[in-house]
C-alpha positions in Angstrom: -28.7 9.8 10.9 -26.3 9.5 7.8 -27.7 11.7 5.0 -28.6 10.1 1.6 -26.2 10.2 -0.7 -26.4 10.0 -4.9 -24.5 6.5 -5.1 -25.0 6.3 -8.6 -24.0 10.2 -9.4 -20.5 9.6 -7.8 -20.1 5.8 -9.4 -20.9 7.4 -12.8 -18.9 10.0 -12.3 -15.9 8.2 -11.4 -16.0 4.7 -12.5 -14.1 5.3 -16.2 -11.5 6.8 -13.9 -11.0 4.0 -11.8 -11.2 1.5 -14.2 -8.6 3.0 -16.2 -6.2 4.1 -13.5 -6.3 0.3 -12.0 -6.1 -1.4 -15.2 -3.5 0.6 -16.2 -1.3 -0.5 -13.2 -2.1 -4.1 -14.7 -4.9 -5.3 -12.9 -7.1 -8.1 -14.2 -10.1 -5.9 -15.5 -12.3 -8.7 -13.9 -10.9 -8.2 -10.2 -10.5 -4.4 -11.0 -14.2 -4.2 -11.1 -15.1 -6.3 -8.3 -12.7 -4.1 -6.1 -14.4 -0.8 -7.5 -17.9 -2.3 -6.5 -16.4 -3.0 -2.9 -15.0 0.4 -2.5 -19.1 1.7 -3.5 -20.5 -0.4 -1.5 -18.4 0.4 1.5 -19.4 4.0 1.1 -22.6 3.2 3.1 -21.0 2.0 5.9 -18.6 5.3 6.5 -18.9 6.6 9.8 -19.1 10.4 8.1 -20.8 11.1 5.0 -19.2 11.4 2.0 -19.9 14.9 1.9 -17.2 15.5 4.2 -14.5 14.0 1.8 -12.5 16.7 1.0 -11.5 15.0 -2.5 -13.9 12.0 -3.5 -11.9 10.9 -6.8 -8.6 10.2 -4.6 -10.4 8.6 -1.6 -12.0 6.5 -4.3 -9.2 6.1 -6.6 -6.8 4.8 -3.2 -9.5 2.6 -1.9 -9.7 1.1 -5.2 -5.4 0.7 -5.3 -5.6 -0.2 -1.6 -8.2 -3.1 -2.6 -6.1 -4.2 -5.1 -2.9 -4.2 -3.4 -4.7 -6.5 -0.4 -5.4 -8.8 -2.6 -2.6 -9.2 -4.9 -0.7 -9.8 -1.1 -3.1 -12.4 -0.6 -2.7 -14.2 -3.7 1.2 -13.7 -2.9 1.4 -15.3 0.1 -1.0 -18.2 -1.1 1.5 -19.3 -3.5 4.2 -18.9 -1.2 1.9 -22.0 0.4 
């Protein structure tokens, strides 16, 4: 059984950080947002808890740039269409 973790601790605690970091890089602060809320709700479905993270605020803060990277691709190749 997974053990509970504080979901809303760790978004509080690092939201501001991804919000800036990914905006800063030029993201729409729209899309930003939705790809942080992504990233939290895929921490429920980790196969280890997120206890085990060695550093939470760079797992977060590269799921959030991975996100965004995906679908900046994606809006890429749909132009290319």
């Amino acid at each position: 059984m997974k053990e509970p973790i504080d979901i809303e601790k760790i978004y509080n605690t690092y939201v501001d950080d991804l919000y800036s970091y990914a905006t800063y890089l030029g993201f729409d602060s729209d899309l930003v947002m939705d790809a942080i809320h992504d990233v939290f709700v895929n921490l429920f479905s980790l196969e280890r808890p997120i206890s085990e993270i060695q550093n939470p605020k760079f797992y977060l803060i590269r799921s959030v740039d991975w996100l965004m990277l995906q679908n900046r691709s994606r809006k890429m190749l749909n132009y290319r269409k």
